[in-house]
C-alpha positions in Angstrom: 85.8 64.9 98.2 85.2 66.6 101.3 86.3 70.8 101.8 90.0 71.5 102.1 91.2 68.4 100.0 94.6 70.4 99.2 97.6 69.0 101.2 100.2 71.9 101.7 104.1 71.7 102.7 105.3 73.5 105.4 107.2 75.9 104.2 109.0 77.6 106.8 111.3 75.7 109.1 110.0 77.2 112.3 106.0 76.4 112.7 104.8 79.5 114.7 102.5 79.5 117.2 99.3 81.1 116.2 96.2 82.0 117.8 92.7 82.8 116.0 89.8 84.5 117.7 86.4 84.3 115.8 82.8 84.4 116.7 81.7 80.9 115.9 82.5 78.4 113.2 82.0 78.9 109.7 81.7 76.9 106.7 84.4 79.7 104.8 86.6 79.7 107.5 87.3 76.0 108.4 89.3 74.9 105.3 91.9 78.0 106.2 92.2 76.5 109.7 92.9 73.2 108.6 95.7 74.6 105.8 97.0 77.0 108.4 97.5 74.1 110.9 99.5 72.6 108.5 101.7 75.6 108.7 101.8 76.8 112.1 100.7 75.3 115.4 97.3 76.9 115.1 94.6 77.1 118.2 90.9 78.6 117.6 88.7 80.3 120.3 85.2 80.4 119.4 83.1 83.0 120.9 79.6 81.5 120.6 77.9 78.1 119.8 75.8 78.8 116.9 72.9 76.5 117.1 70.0 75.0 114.4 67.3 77.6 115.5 70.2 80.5 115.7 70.8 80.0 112.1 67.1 80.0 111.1 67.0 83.4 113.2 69.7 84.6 111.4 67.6 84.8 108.2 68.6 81.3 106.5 64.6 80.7 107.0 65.6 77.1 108.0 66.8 75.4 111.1 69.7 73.5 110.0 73.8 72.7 110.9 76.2 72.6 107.7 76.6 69.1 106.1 80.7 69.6 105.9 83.3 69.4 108.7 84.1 72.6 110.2 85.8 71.7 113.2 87.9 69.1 112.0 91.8 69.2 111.1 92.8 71.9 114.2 92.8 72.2 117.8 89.8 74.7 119.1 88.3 75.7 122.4 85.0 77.2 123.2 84.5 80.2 124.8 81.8 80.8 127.5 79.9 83.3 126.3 78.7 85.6 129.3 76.6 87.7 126.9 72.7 88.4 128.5 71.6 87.9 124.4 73.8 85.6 123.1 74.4 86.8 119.4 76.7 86.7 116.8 76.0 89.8 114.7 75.6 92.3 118.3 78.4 93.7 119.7 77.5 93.1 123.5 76.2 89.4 122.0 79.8 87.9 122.6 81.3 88.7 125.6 84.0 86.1 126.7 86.3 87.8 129.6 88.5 84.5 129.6 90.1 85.2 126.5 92.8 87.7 128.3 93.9 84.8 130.4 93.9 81.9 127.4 96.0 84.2 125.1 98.2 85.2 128.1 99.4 81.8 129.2 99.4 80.3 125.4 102.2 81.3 124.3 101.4 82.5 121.1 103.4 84.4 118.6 100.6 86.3 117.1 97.0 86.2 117.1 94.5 86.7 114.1 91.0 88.3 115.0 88.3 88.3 113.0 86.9 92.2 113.1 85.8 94.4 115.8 82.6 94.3 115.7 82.0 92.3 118.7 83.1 92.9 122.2 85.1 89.9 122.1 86.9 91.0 119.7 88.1 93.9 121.3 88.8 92.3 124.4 91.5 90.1 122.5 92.8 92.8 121.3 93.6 94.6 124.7 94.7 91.4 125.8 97.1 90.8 123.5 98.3 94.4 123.6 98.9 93.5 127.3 100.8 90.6 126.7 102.9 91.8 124.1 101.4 89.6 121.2 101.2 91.2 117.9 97.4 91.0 116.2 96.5 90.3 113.0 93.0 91.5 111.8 91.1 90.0 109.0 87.5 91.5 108.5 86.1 92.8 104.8 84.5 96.5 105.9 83.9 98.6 102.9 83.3 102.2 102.9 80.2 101.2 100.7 78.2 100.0 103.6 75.2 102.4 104.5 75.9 105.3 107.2 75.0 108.4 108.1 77.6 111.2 107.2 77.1 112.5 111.3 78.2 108.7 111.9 81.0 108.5 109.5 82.5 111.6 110.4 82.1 110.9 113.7 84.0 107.2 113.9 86.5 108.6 112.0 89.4 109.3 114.3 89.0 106.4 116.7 88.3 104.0 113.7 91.6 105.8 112.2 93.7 105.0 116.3 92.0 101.6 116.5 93.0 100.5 112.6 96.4 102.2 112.8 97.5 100.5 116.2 96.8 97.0 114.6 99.9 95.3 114.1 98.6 93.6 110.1 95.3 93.7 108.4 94.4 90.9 105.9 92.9 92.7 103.6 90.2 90.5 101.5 89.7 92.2 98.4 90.3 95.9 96.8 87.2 97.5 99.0 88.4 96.4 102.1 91.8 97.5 101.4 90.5 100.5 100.3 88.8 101.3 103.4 91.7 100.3 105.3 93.8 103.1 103.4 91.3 105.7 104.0 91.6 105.0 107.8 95.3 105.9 107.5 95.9 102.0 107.8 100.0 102.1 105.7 101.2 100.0 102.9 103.4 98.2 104.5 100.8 96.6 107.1 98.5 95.8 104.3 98.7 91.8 103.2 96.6 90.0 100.7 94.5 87.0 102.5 91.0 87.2 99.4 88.2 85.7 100.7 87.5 82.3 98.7 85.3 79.2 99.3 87.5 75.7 98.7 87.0 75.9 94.7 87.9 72.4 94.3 85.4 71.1 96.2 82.9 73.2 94.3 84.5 72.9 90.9 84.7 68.7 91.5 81.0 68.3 92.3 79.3 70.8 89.7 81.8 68.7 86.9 80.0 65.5 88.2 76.7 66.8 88.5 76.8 67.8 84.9 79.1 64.6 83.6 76.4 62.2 85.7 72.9 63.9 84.6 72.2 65.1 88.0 72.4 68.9 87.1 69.9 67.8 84.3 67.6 66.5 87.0 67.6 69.5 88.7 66.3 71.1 85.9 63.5 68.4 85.2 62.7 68.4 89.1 62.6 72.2 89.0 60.3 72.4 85.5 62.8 74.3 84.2 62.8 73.9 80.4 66.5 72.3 79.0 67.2 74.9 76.8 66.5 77.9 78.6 69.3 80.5 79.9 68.8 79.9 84.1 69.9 82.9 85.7 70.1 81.7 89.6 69.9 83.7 93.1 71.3 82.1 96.1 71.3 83.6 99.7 68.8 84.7 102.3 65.9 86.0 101.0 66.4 89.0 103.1 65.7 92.7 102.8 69.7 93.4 102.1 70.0 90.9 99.1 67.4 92.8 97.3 66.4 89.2 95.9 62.7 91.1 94.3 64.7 93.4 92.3 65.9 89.9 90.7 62.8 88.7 89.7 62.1 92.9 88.4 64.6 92.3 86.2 63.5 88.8 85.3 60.4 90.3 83.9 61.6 92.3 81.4 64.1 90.6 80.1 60.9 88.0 79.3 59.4 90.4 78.1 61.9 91.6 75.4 61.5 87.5 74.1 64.2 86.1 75.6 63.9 82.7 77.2 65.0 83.6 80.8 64.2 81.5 83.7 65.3 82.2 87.2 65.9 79.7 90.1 66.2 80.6 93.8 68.0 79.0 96.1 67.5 80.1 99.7 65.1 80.6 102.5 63.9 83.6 104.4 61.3 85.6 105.3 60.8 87.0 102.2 59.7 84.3 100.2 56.2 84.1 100.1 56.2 88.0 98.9 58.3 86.7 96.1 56.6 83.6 94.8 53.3 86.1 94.7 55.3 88.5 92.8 56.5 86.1 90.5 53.2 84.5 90.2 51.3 87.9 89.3 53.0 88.5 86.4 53.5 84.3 85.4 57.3 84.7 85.5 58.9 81.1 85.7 60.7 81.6 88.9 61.5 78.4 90.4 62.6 78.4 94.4 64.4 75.4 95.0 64.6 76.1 99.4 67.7 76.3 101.3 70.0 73.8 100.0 73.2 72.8 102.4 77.1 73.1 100.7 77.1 69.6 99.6 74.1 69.4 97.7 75.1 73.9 96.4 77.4 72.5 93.3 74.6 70.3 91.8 72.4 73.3 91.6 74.7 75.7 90.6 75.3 73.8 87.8 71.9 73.4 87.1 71.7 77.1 86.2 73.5 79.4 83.5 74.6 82.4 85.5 74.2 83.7 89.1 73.1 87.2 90.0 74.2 89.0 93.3 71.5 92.5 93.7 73.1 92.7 97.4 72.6 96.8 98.9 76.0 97.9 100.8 75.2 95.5 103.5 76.9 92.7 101.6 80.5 93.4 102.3 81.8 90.9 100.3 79.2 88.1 98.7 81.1 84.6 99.0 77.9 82.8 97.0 79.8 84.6 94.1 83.0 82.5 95.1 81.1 79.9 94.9 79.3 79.8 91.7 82.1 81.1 89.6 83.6 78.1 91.3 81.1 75.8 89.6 81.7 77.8 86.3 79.3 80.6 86.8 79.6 84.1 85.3 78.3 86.2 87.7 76.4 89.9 87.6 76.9 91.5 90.5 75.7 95.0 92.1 78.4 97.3 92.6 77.4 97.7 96.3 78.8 94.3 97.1 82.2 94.3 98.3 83.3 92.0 95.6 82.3 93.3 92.8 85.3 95.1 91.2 87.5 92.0 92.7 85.3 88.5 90.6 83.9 91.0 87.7 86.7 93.6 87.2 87.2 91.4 83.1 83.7 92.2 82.3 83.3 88.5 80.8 83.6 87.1 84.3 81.5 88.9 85.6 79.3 92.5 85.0 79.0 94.8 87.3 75.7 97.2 87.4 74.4 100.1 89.7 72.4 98.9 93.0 68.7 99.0 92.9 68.8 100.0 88.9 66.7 97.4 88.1 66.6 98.2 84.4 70.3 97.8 84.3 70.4 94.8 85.6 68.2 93.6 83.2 70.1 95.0 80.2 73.3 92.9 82.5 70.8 89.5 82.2 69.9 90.0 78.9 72.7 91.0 77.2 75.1 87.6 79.3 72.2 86.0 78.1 73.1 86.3 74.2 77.1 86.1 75.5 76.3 83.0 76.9 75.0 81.4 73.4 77.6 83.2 71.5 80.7 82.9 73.5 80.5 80.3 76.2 83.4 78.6 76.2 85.4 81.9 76.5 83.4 82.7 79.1 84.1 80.0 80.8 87.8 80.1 80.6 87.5 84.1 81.8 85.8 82.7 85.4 88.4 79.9 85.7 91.1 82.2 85.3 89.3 85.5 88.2 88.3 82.9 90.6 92.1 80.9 90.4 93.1 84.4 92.4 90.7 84.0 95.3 92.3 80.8 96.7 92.8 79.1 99.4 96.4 78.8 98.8 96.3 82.6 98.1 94.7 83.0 101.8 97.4 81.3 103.3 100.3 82.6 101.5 99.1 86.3 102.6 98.6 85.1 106.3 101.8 83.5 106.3 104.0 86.4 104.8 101.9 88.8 107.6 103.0 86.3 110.3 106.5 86.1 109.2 106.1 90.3 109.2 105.0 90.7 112.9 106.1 87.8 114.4 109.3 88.7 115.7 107.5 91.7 117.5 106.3 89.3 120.5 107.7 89.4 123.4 106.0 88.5 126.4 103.8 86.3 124.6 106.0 83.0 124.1 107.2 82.2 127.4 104.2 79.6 128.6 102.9 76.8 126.9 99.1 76.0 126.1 97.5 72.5 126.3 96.0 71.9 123.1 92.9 71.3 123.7 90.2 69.5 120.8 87.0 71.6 120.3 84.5 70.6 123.1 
């Protein structure tokens, strides 16, 4: 099975045309461009061409290109980046002064952008408020994230103009519609489009990995004991994910007798700090490397639970998507942006105070008595939270903003665009 398996209907007789600006393509976002194409006539401007070393720069630790399809299934163009540093997380990294003139003559009825935290961003924005195209805006800011109070206080009014003059927000979870409220942002502009990862794909291949033995072999290749509780970290190991206040934890939980293990899964510059930390105290911390989508469900169901220590710098934290997905209960630090949305049950999830590493111990030790007592309820409580943060629930949300703002075009659906492949 390969990502964005689900065929969907069209459901409205007239197919919109539909524009997305982004800075580069993503594994999360291709399997909502495919289902979207299916719905509207959808074209994709990418901002940047993200290369092997660019993502090892990033902080994946690895030099690498994702092992699914992310350009298939829709029509996309590239941008020419005119930035002097080319970069994907700086705002003067994208700067791509064509996309005035592509969403000018394309005809579009709206166009969804992706934040406005890049230059390019905003110059699609102006664009479109040129050319009389309604935007759509679907980023996951929190009010969570680190800032000063001088900076807060001082972004607050043109944050408040720049939120309030955009035509729809797809909010992504409660956080970011929170934030979106406190910048003035009303109801009625406000449409539910979660983040998700394509949960069949995961929830297929960690079923088969376990039904086949090959979750079993990851435990055998990792020398992870078969009847220890395998609490697993997956990410960069990066200052932001906190990823040594996991293996803190990890230590007294052993400590109080319990049969913990952990297992890492991820790259970064971090990881030679963390194998000596484990190693000093004799923890079993296994770190498995950076391991692509395709080969993420086999080790997710090699382990028991996934822990997410993220600071506010994680504004969302798809990896917990992913394992819950796979079947995963998650424990999750209530800096991450999705924290009250995948553990707001407490049996799907927990959700414990950033950087307290003795709570999160308590978290890991107490899901790991849950997890022997109650498993199967368990699991049933992670089928049901992750069921809301769909795909299909992405779409419907875009497609109910769309129908909303659609009709405010006017200028913008007089020319027709050549649809043009990705190139």
């Amino acid at each position: 099975m390969t990502p964005a398996t689900l065929a969907f209907a069209p459901r409205h007789a007239r197919r919109y045309r539909l524009a997305v600006v982004t800075s580069h393509p993503i594994q999360y976002q291709a399997p909502w461009f495919r289902a979207l194409d299916r719905e509207t006539d959808l074209h994709v401007f990418f901002c940047h061409r993200q290369d092997a070393a660019a993502q090892a720069a990033a902080g994946f630790g690895v030099e690498f290109e994702w092992d699914v399809p992310l350009l298939d299934g829709y029509q996309s163009t590239w941008l020419e980046n005119k930035a002097r540093r080319p970069d994907v997380s700086r705002f003067n990294g994208c700067h791509t002064p064509e996309i005035g003139e592509r969403l000018r003559s394309g005809g579009f009825d709206a166009c969804i952008v992706s934040g406005w935290y890049l230059r390019s961003y905003l110059q699609a924005m102006a664009a479109c408020r040129r050319a009389g195209i309604p935007v759509l805006v679907r980023g996951d800011s929190q009010l969570a994230t680190g800032r000063s109070l001088a900076w807060t206080m001082l972004k607050y009014l043109p944050y408040r103009a720049l939120l309030g003059a955009i035509d729809a927000h797809l909010y992504v979870g409660r956080a970011n519609r929170e934030y979106l409220e406190h910048y003035g942002v009303p109801a009625d502009r406000l449409f539910f489009a979660p983040h998700f990862v394509d949960n069949a794909f995961f929830s297929t291949r960690a079923q088969h990995a376990r039904a086949t033995g090959a979750a079993a072999a990851v435990r055998r290749q990792m020398g992870i004991d078969s009847g220890a509780t395998v609490f697993a970290f997956a990410g960069k190991l990066i200052d932001k994910k906190r990823p040594a206040d996991f293996v803190d934890a990890l230590a007294d939980v052993r400590g109080r007798g319990l049969d913990a293990w952990a297992l890492v899964i991820g790259a970064g510059p971090l990881q030679a700090a963390l194998e000596q930390r484990a190693a000093a105290r004799n923890l079993p911390v296994r770190f498995a490397g950076f391991r692509n989508q395709t080969e993420l469900p086999a080790y997710f169901a090699a382990a028991d639970a996934l822990v997410l220590p993220s600071d506010g710098g994680e504004t969302w934290g798809l990896v917990v998507n992913e394992a819950m997905a796979c079947g995963l209960p998650a424990i999750i630090s209530d800096a991450c942006g999705c924290a009250r949305d995948l553990a707001d049950t407490g049996t799907a999830g927990v959700v414990y105070p950033c950087g307290d590493v003795a709570a999160l111990a308590d978290a890991m030790a107490a899901l790991h008595s849950d997890l022997a007592a109650r498993r199967p309820e368990i699991g049933a409580a992670v089928a049901q939270t992750i069921a809301k943060y769909s795909l299909e629930a992405a779409v419907d949300g875009t497609l109910e903003a769309l129908g909303h703002v659609a009709g405010r075009g006017s200028r913008g659906r007089g020319a027709t665009a050549p649809r043009a492949t990705a190139r």
